[in-house]
N, C-alpha and C positions, 0 to 999 in steps of 0.2 A: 952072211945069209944069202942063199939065191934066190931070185925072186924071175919071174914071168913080167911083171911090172911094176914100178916104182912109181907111186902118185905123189907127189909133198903139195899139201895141200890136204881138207876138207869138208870145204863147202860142197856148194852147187854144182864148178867146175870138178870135181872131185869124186865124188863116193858115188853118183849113179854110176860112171865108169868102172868104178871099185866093185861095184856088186855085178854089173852087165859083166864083166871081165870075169868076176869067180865062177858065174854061172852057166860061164862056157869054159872051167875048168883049169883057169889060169892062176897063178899066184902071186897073190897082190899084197906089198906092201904098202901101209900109207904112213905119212909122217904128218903131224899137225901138233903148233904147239900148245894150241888152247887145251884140247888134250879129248875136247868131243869133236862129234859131227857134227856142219851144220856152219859151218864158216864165219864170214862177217854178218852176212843175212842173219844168222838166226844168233850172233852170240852180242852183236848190235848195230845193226840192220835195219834189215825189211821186217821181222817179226818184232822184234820190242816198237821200231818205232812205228807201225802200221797198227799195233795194238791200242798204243796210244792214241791214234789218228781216231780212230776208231772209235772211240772211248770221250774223244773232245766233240765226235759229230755226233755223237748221242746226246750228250748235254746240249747243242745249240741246237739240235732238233726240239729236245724237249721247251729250250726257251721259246722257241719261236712257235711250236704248235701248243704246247699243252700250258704256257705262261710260266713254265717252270722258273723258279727264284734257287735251284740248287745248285752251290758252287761246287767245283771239282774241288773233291779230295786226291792232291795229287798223291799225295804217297800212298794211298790205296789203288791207284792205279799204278803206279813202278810196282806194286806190291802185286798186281794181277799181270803186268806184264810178266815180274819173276816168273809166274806162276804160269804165262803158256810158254815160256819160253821152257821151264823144265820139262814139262808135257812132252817139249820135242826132244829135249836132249833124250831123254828114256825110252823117247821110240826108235831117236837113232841106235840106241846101245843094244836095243831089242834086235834093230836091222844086221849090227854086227857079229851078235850071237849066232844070227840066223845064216852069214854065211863067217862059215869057217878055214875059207881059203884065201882069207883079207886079215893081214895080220896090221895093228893098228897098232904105230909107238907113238906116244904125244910128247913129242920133243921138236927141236929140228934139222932139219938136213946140212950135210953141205957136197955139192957136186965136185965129181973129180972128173968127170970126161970117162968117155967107153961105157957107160950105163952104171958105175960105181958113184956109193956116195957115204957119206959118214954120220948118221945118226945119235943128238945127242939126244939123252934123257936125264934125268937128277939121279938117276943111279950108273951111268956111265953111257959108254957107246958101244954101237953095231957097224961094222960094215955092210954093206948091201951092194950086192951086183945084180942086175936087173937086164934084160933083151929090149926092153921099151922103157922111155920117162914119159908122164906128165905133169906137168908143171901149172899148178891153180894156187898157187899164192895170194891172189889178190891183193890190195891196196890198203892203203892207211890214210886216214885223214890228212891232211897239211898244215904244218903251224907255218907261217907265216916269220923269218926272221926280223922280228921288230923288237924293241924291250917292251915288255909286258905279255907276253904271250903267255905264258904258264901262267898267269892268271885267268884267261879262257877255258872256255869249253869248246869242245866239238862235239860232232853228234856222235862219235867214238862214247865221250865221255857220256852226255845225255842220257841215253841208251843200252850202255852195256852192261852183261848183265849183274845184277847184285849191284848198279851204280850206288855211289851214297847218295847223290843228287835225290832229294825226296822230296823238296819243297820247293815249291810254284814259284820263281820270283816275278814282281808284279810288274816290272819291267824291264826289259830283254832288249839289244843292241844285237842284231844278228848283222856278221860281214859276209856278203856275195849275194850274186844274183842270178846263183843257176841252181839247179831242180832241189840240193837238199837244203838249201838258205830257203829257198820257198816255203818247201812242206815244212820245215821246220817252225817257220814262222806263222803259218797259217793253222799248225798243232798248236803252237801257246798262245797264239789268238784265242783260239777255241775253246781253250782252259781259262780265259780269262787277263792273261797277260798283255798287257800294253807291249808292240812292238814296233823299234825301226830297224828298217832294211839300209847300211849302206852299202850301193852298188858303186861299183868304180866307175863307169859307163853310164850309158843311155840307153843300154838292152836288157831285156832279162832275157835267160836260158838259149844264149847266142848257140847259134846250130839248130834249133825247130824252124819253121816255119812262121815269119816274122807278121803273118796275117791270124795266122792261131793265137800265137801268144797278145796280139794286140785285140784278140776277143776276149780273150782269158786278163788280162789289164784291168778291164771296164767292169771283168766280173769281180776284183780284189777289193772292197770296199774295205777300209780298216785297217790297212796296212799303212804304215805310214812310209813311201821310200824315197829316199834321199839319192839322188843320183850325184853321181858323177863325183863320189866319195874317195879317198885313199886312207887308207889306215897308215900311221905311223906309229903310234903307241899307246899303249893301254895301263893307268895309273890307279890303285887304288887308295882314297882316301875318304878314311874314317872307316863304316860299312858298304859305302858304292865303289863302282868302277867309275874313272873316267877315260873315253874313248876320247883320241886324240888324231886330226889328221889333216886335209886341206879336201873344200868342196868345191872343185875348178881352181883358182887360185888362193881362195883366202879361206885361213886355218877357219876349223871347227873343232868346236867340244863336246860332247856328248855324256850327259852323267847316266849310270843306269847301274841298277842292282846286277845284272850278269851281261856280260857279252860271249858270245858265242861264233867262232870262225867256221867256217863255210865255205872255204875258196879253193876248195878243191881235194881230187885224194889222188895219190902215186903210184905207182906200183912197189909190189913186194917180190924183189925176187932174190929166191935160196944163196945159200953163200957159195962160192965160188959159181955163179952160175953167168959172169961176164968173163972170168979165166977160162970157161970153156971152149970160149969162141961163140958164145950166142948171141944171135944177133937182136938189137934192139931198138925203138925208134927213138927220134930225138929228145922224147919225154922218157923215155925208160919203160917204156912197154914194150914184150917180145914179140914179134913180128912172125904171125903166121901167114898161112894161104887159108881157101875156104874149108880146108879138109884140117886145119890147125895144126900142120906139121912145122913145125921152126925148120933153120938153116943147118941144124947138126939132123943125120937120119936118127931116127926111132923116136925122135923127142917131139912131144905135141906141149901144146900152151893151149891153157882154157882158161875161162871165166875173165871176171877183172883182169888179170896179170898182160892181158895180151891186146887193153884196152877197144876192143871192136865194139862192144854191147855189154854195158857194163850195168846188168841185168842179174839175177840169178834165174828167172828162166834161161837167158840166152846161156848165161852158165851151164844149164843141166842137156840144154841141147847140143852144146859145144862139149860137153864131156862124152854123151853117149855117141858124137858121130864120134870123137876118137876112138873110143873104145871098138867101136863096126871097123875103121881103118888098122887098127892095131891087131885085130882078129882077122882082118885079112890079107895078113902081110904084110903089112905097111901098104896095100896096094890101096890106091885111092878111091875107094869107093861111095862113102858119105861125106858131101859136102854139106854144108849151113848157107841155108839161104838167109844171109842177114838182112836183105830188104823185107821179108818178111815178120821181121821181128817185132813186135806192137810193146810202144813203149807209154809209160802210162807216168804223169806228175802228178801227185798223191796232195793235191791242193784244196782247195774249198773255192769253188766245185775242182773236181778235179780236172785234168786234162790227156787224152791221149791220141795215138797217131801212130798207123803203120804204113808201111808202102809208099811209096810216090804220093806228095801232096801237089799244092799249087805253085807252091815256088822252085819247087823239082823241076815238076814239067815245063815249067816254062826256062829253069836253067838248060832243059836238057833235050830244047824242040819237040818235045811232045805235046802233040795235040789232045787234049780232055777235055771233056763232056760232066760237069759237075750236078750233084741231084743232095737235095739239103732235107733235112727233118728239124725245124725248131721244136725244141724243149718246148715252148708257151703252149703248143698246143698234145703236150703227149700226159697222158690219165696217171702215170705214176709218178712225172714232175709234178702236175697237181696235186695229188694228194701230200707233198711235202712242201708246196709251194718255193720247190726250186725250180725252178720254170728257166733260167737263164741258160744261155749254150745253144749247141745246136748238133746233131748229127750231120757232117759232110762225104758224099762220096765223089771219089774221082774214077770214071771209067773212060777206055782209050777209045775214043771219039770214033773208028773205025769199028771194030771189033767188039766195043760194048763191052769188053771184059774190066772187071774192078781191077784196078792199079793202087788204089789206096783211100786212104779214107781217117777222117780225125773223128774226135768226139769230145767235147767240151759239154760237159754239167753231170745231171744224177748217171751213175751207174757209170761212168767212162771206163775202168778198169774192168769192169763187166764185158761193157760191150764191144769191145774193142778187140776182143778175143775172137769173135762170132767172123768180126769186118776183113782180120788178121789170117783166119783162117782159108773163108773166100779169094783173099787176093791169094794167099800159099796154091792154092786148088785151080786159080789160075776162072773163079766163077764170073758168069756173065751176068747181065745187070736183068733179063727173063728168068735167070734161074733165081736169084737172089729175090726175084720179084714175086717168084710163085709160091716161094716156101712161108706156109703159115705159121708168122715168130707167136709164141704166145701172148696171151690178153690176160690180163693188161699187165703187159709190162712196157718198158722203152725199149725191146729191143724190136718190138712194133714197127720203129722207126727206122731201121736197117730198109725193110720188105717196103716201106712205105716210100722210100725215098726212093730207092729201086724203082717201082714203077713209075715214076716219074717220068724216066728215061728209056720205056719201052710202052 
């Protein structure tokens, strides 16, 4: 089969390209082996497990405003997560009808070099020769080489869809301490579960900005975390698990109905896709520029696979600049501004942060001018009495224009889009100051902190 372009891959990184590509009359195949649209995000991800999230801050709302005594029924919640999660699959298979110059096999690839590749499926294989690749494979969880692993969970498992996982256990050993050992912990908190963190370290979510996350620390009440943990093996006896390992020097035990691995995910890339000569980094992620072309011409990398922003927004922006570069020759015309990219930890409260914070600029000789909104005093924390956090922004001490900005408590993933888009627009701390956010809400605190500074 000849195709215009070849996607393996379809998430994020994937099918906006898939459909922007047919719409200007190109011929797109894709390969994916789950066999929908909608990648790890939506098959277990961001939409099961954000539904979930979701779903545990309603209940600790209700306990804490209305006195609520109702325990989560979890398996009517996997039960509702199914339930948006097919919503999406149907609207992607809607999207696919809708263009008919994206031919979709759900199998998987394997690369041969020159734009050819060999597609399987359960009823045989295709050839495919294609003028452009991209490459959105994305990642997979990590099990960890120790004995007892296949008695864990990951949030692969957790999450995926139709999981059997249907009931709550009432206490949960989660290993790591970067963004999805968090949220994950902080979702079966909220459901009710007793949870301990072992971190291996003395940091959580190494790479933010270590004055956020040490706000975000004081905000964690109920976690119980055990630093400076190693896992060596996981035993089960009778009906629990015991977690096995050393905390600094001397062994620990840990009994718990589930433990759950957390330390990290990989990349996924197609077969033969190292026999081509593509280039990859030390971890195995494929190595683009800001325009996501790899080291072979025609070949672009998106999403997870190529570890820069391992996001499914950053996915769907990282798809559609190839698709603009592949439409124009391969000529370099849409770069990704990844500094603009607003990343959000999906915690209780939550946290996020785009742009240059404080320990940027100060890595990086920039002078800032910082202007703050606490939660304690904004009308929509009160009314849920989450009041903890704060809005920060950072503008360049000259120029007054936003560089960046965090946001710690209600609404983070909200508002963080508003702070995300100002610093992309390149907006000044008058204009940010003029525009009236609406009442009442906390994005209030954008415009209010702003005028601080002018």
């Amino acid at each position: 089969m000849r195709a215009d372009v070849l996607i393996v891959g379809g998430g994020g990184g994937a099918y906006p390209a898939a459909f922007a590509l047919a719409e200007a009359g190109r011929h797109v195949v894709m390969v994916d082996p789950k066999g929908v649209l909608g990648g790890n995000c939506l098959f277990e991800g961001c939409i099961p497990s954000k539904t979930v999230r979701e779903m545990g801050h309603l209940l600790v709302r209700a306990q804490r405003l209305l006195g609520s005594t109702t325990r989560a029924d979890f398996g009517a919640i996997q039960a509702h997560r199914d339930h948006v999660q097919e919503m999406r699959f149907e609207m992607h298979r809607k999207e696919l009808l809708d263009h008919p110059n994206v031919t979709f096999f759900p199998g998987t690839a394997r690369l041969r070099g020159n734009g050819r590749a060999t597609v399987r499926m359960e009823d045989g294989e295709r050839e495919v020769e294609a003028d452009s690749t991209i490459l959105a494979t994305g990642t997979e969880a990590v099990r960890p080489p120790i004995p007892g692993q296949e008695l864990c969970w990951t949030s692969d498992d957790l999450f995926r869809y139709r999981t059997p996982i249907r009931e709550l256990p009432e206490d949960v050993v989660i290993v790591g301490g970067g963004y999805i050992a968090l949220e994950i912990a902080c979702i079966l908190r909220s459901l009710g579960s007793r949870v301990r963190l072992l971190v291996r370290s003395h940091v959580l979510l190494r790479g933010a900005d270590p004055d956020l996350v040490a706000l975000l620390q004081h905000s964690l009440p109920g976690l119980d975390i055990l630093w400076n943990s190693t896992l060596a093996r996981v035993d089960r006896d009778g009906g629990s698990l015991v977690v096995r390992g050393l905390r600094g020097t001397k062994p620990y035990e840990e009994r718990t109905d589930a433990c759950l691995l957390a330390v990290g995910r990989t990349p996924v890339l197609p077969d033969g896709a190292r026999e081509t000569g593509l280039s990859v980094d030390p971890r195995g992620f494929v190595v683009t520029d800001e325009f996501l072309r790899t080291n072979i011409p025609g070949v672009y990398a998106t999403g997870d696979v190529n570890g820069r922003a391992p996001y499914f927004h950053a996915a769907v922006r990282e798809s559609l600049a190839a698709a603009h570069n592949i439409l124009a020759g391969h000529r370099p015309v849409d770069p990704v501004n990844f500094a603009a990219i607003p990343v959000t930890i999906f915690t209780d409260p939550p946290m996020a942060w785009v742009g240059l914070t404080r320990t940027q600029a100060h890595q990086r000789s920039v002078e800032v001018t910082e202007a703050s909104y606490p939660f304690s005093t904004d009308p929509k924390a009160q009314m849920y009495r989450e009041t903890d956090g704060e809005i920060r922004l950072f503008f360049d001490r000259g120029s007054r224009r936003l560089r960046g900005g965090w946001v710690l408590g209600i609404q983070a993933p909200e508002l963080i889009n508003e702070i995300g888009l100002a610093v992309s627009a390149g907006l000044t701390a008058r204009e940010l100051a003029e525009f009236p956010d609406q009442h009442p809400t906390s994005h209030e605190g954008i415009s209010k902190a702003a005028r601080q500074i002018v």
